[in-house]
C-alpha positions as CSV (number, residue, x, y, z in Angstrom):
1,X,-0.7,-15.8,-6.2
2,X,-3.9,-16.8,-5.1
3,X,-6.5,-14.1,-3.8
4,X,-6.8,-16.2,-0.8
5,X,-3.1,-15.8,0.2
6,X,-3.5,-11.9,1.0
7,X,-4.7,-10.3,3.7
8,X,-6.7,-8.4,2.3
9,X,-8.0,-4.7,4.4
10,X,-11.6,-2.8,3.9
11,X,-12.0,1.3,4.6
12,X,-12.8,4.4,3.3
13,X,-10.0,4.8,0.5
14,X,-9.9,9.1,1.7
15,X,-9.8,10.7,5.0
16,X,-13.8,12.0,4.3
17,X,-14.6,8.8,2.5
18,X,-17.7,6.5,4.4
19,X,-16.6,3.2,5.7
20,X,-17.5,0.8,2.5
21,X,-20.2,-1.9,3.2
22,X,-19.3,-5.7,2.6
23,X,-22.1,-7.8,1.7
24,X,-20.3,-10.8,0.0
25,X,-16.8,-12.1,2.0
26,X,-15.4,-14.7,-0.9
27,X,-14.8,-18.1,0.7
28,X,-11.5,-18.7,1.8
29,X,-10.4,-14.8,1.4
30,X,-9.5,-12.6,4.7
31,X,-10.8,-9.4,4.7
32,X,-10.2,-7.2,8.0
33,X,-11.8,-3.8,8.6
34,X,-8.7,-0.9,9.2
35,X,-9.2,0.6,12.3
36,X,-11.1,4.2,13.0
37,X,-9.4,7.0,11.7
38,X,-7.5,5.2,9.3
39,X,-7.7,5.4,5.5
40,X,-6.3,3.1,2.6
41,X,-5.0,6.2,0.9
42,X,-2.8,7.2,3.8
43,X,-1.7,3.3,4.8
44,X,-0.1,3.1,1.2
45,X,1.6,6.5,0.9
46,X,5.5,6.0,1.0
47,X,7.1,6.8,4.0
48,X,10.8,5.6,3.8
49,X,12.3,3.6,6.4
50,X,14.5,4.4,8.9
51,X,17.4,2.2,7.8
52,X,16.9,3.7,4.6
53,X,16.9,7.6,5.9
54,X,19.8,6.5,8.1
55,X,21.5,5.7,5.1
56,X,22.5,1.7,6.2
57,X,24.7,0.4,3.8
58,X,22.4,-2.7,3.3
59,X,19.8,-0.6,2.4
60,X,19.6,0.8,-1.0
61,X,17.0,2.3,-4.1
62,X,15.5,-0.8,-5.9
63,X,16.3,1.6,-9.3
64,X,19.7,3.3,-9.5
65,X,18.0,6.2,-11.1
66,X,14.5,6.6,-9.5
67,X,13.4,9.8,-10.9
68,X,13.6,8.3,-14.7
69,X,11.8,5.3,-14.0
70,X,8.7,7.2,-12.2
71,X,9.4,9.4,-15.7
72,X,9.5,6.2,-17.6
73,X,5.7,4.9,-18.9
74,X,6.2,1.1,-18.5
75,X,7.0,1.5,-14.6
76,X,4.3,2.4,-12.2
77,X,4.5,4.2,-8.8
78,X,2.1,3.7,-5.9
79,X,2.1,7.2,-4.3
């Protein structure tokens, strides 16, 4: 993957972080400002869907086991 093929998103990464300042935009890379009030921090917590809290039966854990694998040192969770 190419960096150019994300969309990429600038902010504060806390709540009481400033807005960062962007000097240099890499050609042929998107970079959009989050809006007011919003933090990076907060935009990638976990919040679980609602098919998933519904309990669809298309919807399921990617790990059967979810608690050992956070445990487990080779697999990392964004939190």
């Amino acid at each position: 993957m190419r960096a150019a093929d994300i969309d990429w998103r600038s902010g504060p990464a806390e709540a009481y972080d400033a807005k960062p300042t962007i000097r240099v935009f890499p050609r042929d890379v998107r970079i959009s400002v989050i809006d007011d009030g919003q933090n990076l921090s907060d935009m990638l917590a976990y919040k679980p869907s609602k098919a998933f809290l519904a309990s669809a039966p298309h919807v399921a854990r990617l790990f059967p086991d979810p608690v050992r694998m956070e445990q487990d040192s080779r697999v990392i969770s964004i939190r």
